[in-house]
N, C-alpha and C positions, 0 to 999 in steps of 0.2 A: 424490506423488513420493517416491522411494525414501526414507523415515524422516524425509519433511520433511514442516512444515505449510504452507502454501500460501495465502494469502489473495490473492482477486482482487479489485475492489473499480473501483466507477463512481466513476471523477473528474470526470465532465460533468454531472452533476445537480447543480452551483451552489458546488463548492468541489475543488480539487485539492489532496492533501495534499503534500508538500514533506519533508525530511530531519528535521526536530523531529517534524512528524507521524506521521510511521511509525517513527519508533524509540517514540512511546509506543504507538500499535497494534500493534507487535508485541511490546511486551514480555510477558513471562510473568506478572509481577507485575500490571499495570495494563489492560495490554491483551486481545487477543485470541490472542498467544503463536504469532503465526509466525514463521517461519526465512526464509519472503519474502513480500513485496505484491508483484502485479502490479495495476498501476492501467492502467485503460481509458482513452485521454486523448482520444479523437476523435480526427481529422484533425492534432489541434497535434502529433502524431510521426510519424513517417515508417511504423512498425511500429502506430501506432496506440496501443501499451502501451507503459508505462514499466517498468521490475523493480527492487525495492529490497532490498538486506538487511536481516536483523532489526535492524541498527544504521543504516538509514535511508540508506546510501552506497546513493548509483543504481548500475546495472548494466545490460550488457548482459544481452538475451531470448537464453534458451539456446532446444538443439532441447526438454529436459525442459519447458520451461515453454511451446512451441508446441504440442507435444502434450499437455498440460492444458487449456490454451483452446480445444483443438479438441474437448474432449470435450460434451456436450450437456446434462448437468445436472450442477448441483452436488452434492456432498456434505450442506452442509450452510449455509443462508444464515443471515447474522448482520447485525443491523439493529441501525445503533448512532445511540443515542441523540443528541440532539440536545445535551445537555449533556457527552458525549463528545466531538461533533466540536466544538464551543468549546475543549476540552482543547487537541485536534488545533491548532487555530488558535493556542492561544496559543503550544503549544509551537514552533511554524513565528514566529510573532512574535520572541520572545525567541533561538531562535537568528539571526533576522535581526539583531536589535538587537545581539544579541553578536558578529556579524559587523562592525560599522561600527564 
């Protein structure tokens, strides 16, 4: 998408990441340095995908991000590690905790 980086990413394979999660996925420092996630969620949304900003606020799926996912291969796939998505998890933990 025009000068943006774009992460798509399967949330049905055993963990959905949440607003702590993807702001450390996308940061530039730690993560993988996108400007947005689109996560795949199943059936649990209506559109099927969720859209995050680099700062982890949901959003509405633009038409730019419907025509991304319609496209047939990716760029470039990135397989993160398993001690990553523990990060993911804590980060989604501790802002829950800092919510209550």
């Amino acid at each position: 998408m025009e000068d943006k980086e774009v992460m798509v990413m399967d949330g049905t394979n055993g963990y959905m990441p949440e607003t702590g999660a993807i702001r450390l996925l996308a940061s530039r420092e730690s993560g993988v340095g996108a400007d947005r996630v689109i996560v795949y969620c199943g059936k649990q949304n209506r559109e099927g995908f969720r859209a995050f900003a680099a700062d982890g606020s949901e959003m509405e799926l633009t038409a730019e991000d419907c025509l991304l996912l319609s496209r047939q291969q990716a760029d470039i796939e990135v397989r993160l590690t398993d001690y990553f998505v523990g990060r993911m998890r804590q980060a989604d933990e501790e802002k829950l905790a800092a919510a209550c």
